[in-house]
C-alpha positions in Angstrom: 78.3 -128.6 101.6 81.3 -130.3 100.0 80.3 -133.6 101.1 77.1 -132.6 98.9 78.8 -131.1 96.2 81.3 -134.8 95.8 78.5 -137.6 96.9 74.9 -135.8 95.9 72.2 -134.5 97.9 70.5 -137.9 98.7 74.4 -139.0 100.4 74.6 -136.3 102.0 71.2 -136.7 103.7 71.6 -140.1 104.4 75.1 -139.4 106.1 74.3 -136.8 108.5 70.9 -136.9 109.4 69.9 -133.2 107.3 66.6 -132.9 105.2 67.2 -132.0 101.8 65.5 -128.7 101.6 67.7 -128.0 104.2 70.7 -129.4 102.0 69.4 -127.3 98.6 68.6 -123.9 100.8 72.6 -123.9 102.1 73.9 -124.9 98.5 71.5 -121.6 96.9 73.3 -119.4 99.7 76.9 -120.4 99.1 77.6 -118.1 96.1 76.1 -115.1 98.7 78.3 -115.9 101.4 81.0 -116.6 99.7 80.9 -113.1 98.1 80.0 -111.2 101.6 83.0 -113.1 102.8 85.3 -111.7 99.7 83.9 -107.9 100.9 84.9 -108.5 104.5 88.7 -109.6 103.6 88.9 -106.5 100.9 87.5 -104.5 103.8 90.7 -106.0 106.0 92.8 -105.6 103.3 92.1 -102.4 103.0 92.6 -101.5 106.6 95.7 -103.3 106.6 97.1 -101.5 104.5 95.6 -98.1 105.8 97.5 -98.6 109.0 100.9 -99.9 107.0 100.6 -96.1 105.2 100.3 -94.5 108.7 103.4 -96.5 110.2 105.3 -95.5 107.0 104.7 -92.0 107.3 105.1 -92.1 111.3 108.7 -93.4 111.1 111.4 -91.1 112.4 114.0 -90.1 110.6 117.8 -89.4 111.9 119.6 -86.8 110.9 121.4 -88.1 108.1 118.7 -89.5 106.5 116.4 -86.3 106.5 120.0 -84.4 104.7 119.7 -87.0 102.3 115.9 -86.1 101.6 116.5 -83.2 101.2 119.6 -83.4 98.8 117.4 -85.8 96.7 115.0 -83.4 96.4 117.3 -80.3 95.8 118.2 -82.7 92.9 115.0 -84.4 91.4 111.9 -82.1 93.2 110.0 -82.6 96.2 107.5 -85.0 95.0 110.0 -87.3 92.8 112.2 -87.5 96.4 108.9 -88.2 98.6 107.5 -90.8 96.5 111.2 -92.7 95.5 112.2 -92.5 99.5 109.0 -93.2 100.8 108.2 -89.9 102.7 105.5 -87.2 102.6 106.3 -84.0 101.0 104.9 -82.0 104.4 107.6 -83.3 106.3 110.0 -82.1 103.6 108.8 -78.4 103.2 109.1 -78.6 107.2 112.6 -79.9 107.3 113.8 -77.3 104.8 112.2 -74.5 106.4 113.6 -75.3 109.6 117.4 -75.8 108.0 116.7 -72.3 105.9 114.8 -70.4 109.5 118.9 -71.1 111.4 121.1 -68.5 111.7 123.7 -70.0 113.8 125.7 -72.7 113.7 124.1 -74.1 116.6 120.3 -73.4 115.5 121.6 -75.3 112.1 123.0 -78.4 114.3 119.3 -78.8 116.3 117.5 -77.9 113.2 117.0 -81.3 111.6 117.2 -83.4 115.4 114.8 -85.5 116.1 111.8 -83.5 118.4 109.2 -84.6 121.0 105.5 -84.6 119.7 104.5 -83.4 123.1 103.6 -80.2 122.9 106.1 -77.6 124.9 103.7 -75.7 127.3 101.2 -77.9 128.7 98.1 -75.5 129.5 96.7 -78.2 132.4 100.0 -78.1 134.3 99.3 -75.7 137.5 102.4 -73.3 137.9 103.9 -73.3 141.2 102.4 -69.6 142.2 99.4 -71.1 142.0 99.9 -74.3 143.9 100.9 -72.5 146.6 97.9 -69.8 146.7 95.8 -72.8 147.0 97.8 -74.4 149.5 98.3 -71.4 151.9 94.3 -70.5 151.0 93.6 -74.2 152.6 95.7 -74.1 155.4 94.2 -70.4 156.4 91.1 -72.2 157.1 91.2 -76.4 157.2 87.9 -76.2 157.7 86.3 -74.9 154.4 85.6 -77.8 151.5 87.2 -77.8 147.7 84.7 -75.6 146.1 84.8 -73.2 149.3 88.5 -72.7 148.4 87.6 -72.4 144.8 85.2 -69.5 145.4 87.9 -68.0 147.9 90.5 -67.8 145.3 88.2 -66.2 142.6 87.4 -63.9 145.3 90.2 -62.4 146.8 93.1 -63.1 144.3 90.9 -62.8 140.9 92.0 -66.3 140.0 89.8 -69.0 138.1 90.7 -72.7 138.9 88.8 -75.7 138.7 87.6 -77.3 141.7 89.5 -81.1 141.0 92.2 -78.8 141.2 92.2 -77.2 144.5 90.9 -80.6 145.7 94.2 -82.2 144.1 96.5 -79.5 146.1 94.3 -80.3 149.0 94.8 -83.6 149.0 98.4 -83.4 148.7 98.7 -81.1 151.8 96.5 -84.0 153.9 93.5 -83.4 153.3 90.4 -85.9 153.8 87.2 -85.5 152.1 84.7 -86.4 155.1 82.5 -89.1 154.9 79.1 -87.7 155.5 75.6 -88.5 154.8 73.1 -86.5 153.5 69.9 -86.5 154.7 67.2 -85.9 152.5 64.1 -83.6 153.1 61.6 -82.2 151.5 62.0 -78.9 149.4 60.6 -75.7 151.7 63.4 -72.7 151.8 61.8 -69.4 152.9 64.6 -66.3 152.8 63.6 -63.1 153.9 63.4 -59.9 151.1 65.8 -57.2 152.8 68.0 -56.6 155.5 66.6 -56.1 159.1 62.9 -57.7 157.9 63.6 -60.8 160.0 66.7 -62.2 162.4 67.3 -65.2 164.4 68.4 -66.0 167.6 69.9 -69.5 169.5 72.4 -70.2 171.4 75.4 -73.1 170.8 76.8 -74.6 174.1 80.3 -75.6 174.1 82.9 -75.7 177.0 86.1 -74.1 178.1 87.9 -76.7 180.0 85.1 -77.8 182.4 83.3 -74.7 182.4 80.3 -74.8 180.1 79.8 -71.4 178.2 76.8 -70.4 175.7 77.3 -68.3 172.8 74.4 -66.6 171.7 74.1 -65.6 167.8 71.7 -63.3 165.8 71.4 -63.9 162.0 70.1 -61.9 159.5 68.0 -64.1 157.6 68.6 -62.1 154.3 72.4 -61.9 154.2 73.2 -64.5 157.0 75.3 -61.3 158.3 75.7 -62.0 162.1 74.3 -58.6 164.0 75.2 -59.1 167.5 76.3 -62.0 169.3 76.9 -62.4 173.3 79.5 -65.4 175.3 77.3 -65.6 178.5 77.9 -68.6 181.4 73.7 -69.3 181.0 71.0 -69.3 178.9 70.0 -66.2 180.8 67.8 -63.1 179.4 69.2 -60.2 180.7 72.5 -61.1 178.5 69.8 -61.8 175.5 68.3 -58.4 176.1 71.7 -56.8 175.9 72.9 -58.2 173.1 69.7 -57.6 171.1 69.5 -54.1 172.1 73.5 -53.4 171.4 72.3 -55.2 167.7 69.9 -52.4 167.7 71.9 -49.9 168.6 74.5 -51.4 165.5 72.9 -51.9 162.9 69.1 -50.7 163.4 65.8 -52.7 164.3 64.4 -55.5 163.0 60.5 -56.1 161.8 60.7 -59.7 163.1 62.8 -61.8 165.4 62.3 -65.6 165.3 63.5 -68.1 168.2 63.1 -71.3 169.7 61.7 -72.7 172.9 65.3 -71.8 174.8 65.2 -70.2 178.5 66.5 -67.2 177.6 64.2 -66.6 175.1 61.1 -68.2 176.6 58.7 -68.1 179.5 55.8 -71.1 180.1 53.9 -68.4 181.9 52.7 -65.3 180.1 55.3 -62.9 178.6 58.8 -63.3 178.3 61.4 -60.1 178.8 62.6 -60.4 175.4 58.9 -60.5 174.6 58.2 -57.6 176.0 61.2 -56.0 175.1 60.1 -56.7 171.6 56.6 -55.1 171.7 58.2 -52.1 173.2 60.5 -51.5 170.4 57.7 -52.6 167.9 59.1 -56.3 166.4 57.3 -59.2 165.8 58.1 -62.2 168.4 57.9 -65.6 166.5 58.5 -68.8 168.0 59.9 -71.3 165.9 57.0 -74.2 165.7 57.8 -76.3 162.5 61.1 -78.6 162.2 63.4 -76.9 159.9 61.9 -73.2 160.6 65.2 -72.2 162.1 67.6 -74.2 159.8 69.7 -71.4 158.8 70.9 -70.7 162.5 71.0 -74.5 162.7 73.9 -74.8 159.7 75.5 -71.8 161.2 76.1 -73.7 164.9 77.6 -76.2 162.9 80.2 -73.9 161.0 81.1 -72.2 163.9 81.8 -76.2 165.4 83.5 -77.0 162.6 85.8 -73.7 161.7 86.5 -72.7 165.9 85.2 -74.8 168.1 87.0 -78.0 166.8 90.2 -76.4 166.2 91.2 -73.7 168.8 91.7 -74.7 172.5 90.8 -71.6 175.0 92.8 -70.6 177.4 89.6 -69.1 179.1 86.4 -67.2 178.8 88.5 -64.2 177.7 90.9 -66.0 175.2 87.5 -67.6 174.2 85.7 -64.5 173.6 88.8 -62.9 171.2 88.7 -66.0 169.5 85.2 -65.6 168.5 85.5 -62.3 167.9 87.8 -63.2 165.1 85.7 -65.8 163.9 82.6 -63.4 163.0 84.1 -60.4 161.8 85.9 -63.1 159.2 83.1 -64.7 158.8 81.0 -61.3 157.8 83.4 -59.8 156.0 85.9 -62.5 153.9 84.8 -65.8 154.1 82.5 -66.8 151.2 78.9 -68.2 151.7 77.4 -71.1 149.7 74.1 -70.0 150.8 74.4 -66.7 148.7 76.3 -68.3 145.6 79.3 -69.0 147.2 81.4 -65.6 145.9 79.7 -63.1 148.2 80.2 -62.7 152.2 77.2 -61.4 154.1 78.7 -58.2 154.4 77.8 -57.7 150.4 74.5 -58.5 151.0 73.7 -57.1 154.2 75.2 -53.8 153.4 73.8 -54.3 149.4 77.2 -54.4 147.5 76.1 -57.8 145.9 75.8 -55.9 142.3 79.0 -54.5 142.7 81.0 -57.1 144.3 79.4 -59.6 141.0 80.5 -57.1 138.8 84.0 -56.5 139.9 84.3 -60.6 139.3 83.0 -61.1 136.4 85.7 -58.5 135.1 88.5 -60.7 136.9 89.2 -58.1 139.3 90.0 -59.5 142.8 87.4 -57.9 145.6 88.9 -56.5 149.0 88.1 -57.1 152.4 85.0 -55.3 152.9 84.1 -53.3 156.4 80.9 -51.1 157.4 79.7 -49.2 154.5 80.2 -45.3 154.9 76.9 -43.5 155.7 76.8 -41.6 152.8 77.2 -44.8 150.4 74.8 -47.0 152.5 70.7 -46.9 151.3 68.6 -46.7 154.7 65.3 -47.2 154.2 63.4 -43.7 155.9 60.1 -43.8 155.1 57.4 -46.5 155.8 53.6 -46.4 154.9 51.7 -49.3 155.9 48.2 -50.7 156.5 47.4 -52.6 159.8 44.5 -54.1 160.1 42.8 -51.8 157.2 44.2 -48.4 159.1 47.2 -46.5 157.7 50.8 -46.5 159.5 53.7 -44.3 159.3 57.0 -44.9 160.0 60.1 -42.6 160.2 63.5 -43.8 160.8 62.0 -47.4 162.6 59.6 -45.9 164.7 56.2 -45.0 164.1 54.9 -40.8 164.1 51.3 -41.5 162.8 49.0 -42.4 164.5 50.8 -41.5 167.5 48.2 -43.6 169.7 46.9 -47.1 169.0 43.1 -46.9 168.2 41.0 -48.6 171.5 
């Protein structure tokens, strides 16, 4: 454009190749540019100068300087000092109300010292009662997960704490989050409506030195509370039988009872005994047909792998038998389940404290280690009416008074 400008447009065609429309279309654009470029400097400028102001007023003062302030404006004002000594007139009123707030000689030497922006309690710094409650929550039971310990604390101590917090603590106590893959399936949960209306039943085969031992586990399917379990030397069903009716005996009967194709529970030629022991007492008998029908029971053999099995050595079947002991009453009654929201233990459910329990959290108030509800503050269901097959039923107490025969 300045060879243009000096030589012509036909020179500066000739010299570097450009047609002249080309040539006359720049030279009609210069006075644009050259103005948008005049608004981007101003623009710089203006920043410039923005950030200048905030390094002036970030500067920090020593002592002697801020007494001169405020002498200066003792003597000529506030604004006159702020604008002749290049400060603002905040950090003036601030400096004088800090020299005229100390009453000591002390308090009057500190008053004017130079002080940390950082603010003096931070409210993300985890006090040391707390680190420890997490800690000693974690090392109760390696086995549970972050968000497990989470829920445990809000649980039992009332205490609300974010879960990259107990995984921090965690961490710094050795643990390692696993490295596991999720499989994924498709969406089909079915959970039973109430207490006792269905229960499961498998056994998990683990050994005691070289002796292999079966432990037999009945869940609720409602609460996931464990009902009965047995520590037998076979998959066996006389052992099945007992600890179902013991279950019974515990904690009343169930409408159905779901298994797999296990020995104990299963016979290739007509009835099984825990089939028939089933029709005698009145409960359906379902055997598990579809992958995934007994899922719940599934995820609780691996728990019981991962929180006992993998950490306790047994001495034998008896040390074995106290250890699991242990494990289900804890597991019942204190340790939280991420199957019913992760704050309530199956006892809550099972025994129908959920309400309550919720309630009592939500307030902040920590919830104590439940046991059996008391009879007169448990709700049993008495009375049953139903229709089978298009003929009435009834049912007192589990077992039925009317008709008192079944129809031929």
């Amino acid at each position: 454009m300045a060879w243009a400008a000096r030589n012509g447009v036909e020179a500066a065609v000739s010299k570097f190749g450009v047609s002249a429309p080309t040539v006359q279309s720049w030279q009609a654009r210069e006075p644009a540019d050259k103005k948008a470029a005049g608004a981007i400097l101003k623009r710089k400028g203006a920043a410039q100068r923005r950030s200048a102001e905030r390094a002036r007023h970030g500067r920090r003062y020593s002592v002697a300087e801020k007494e001169a302030v405020l002498e200066k404006a003792v003597a000529d004002g506030v604004t006159a000092a702020a604008e002749e000594l290049g400060t603002s007139r905040w950090s003036i009123y601030e400096w004088r109300r800090r020299q005229q707030s100390a009453t000591t000689a002390k308090e009057r030497e500190q008053a004017l010292a130079p002080r940390s922006s950082r603010p003096r309690h931070n409210g993300r710094r985890l006090s040391e009662e707390r680190y420890h409650l997490i800690a000693e929550t974690w090392q109760k039971n390696q086995a549970l997960g972050p968000r497990q310990v989470r829920n445990q604390l809000r649980r039992n101590h009332g205490l609300r704490v974010g879960t990259s917090t107990v995984r921090k603590v965690m961490e710094e106590h050795g643990y390692v989050p696993p490295k596991i893959t999720v499989e994924r399936r498709s969406v089909r949960r079915y959970e039973a409506v109430r207490p006792n209306q269905q229960v499961h039943l498998d056994f998990l085969h683990f050994f005691v030195h070289k002796a292999k031992v079966y432990l037999l586990l009945i869940e609720d399917d409602y609460s996931r509370f464990l009902v009965g379990w047995a520590l037998c030397e076979g998959e066996r069903a006389q052992p099945v039988i007992e600890a179902v009716d013991e279950a019974i005996r515990r904690h009343g009967k169930p409408e159905q009872m779901v298994i797999d194709g296990g020995s104990g529970f299963f016979s290739w030629r007509g009835q099984s005994q825990l089939e028939r022991v089933c029709g005698d007492y009145g409960i359906d008998f379902i055997k598990a047909s579809k992958k995934g029908s007994n899922s719940k029971l599934e995820a609780l053999n691996a728990n019981v792998r991962k929180e006992l099995l993998s950490r306790v050595e047994f001495a034998d079947l008896a040390d074995a038998r106290q250890h699991v002991a242990r494990w289900v009453h804890a597991y019942n009654f204190e340790r939280v389940h991420e199957g019913l929201g992760g704050l309530l233990v199956p006892a809550d459910r099972y025994f129908g404290r959920s309400e309550e329990v919720l309630a009592q959290l939500e307030r902040g108030e920590p919830v104590a280690a439940p046991g059996p509800a008391a009879p007169e503050t448990r709700t049993l269901e008495l009375f049953r009416v139903l229709s089978r097959g298009g003929r009435p039923e009834l049912w007192l107490l589990g077992d039925q008074i009317w008709p008192t025969s079944q129809p031929s």
